[in-house]
C-alpha positions as CSV (number, residue, x, y, z in Angstrom):
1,X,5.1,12.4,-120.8
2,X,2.9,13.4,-118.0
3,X,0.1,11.2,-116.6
4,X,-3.1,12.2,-116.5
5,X,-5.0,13.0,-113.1
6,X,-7.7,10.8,-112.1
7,X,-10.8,12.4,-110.9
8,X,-13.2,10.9,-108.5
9,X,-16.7,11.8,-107.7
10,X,-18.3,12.5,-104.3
11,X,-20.3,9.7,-104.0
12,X,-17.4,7.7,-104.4
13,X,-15.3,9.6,-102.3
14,X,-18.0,9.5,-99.4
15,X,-18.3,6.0,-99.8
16,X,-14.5,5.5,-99.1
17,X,-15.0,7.5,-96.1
18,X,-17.8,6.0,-94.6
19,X,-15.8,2.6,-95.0
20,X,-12.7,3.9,-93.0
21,X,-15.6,5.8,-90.5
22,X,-17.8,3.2,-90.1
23,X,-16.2,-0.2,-90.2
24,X,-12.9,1.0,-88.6
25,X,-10.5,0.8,-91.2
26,X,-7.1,1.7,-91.8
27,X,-6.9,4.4,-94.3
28,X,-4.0,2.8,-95.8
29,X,-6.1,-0.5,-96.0
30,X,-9.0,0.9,-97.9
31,X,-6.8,3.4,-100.0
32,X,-5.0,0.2,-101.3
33,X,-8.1,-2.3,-101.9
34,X,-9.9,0.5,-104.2
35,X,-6.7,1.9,-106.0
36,X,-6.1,5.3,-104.5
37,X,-3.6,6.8,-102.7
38,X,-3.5,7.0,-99.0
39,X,-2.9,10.6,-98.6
40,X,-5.6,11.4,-101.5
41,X,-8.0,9.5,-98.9
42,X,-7.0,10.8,-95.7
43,X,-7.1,14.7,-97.4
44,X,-10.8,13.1,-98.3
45,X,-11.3,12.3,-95.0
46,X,-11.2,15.5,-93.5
47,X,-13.3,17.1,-95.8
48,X,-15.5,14.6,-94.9
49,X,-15.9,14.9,-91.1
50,X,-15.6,19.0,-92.0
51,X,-18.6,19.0,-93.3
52,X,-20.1,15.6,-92.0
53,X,-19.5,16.9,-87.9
54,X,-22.8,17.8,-86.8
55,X,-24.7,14.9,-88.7
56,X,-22.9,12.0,-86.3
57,X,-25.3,9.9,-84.0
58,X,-25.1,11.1,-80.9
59,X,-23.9,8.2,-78.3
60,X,-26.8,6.3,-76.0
61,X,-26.5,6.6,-72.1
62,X,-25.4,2.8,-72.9
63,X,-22.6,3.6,-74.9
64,X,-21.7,7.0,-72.7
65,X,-21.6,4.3,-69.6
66,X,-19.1,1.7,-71.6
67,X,-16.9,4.2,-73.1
68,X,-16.9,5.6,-69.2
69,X,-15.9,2.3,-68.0
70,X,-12.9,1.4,-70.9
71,X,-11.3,4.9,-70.3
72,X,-11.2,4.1,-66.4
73,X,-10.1,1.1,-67.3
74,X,-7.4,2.3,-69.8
75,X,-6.1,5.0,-67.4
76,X,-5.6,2.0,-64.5
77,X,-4.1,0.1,-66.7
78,X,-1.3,3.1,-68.2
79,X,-0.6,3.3,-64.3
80,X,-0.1,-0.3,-63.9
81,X,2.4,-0.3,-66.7
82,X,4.1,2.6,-65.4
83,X,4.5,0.8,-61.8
84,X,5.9,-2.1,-63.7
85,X,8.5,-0.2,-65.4
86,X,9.6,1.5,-62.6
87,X,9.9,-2.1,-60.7
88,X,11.5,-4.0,-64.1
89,X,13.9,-0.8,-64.1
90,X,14.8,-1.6,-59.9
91,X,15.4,-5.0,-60.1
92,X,17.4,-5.0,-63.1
93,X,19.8,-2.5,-61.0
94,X,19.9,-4.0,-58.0
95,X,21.1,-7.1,-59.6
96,X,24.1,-5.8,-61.1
């Protein structure tokens, strides 16, 4: 017995997308609370931004200026962390 293939249309499929896009989903999340499978969507969602890429708002001098700031901020601290390590990884071998 084989099962029949669900078909889906575009509206719906967009709609899916624009969900994971726009409210920051997981793809697994939304793929789950509308009955589809997570790999279906994700294969859905690269159609999507295919042929979506050039209609995306293009970011305010506001938003260029925070995103500026949390990737200086995300780069200070990844160096923190790796000074950390490096002092966690000294002490633990000096008290041996």
């Amino acid at each position: 017995m084989s099962a029949s293939r669900r078909t889906f249309t575009k509206e719906f499929k967009d709609d899916l997308c624009q969900e994971v896009i726009n409210d920051s989903k997981p793809v697994v999340e939304v793929a789950k609370s509308y009955g589809v499978g997570a790999e279906s969507l994700r294969r859905w969602l690269i159609k999507y931004r295919e042929t979506h890429a050039g209609t995306q708002a293009v970011a305010t001098s506001a938003e260029a200026t925070r995103l500026k700031a949390l990737e200086k901020e995300n780069q200070e601290l990844r160096a923190e962390v790796q000074f950390l390590k490096k002092a966690s990884a000294y002490f633990a071998r000096e008290q041996r």
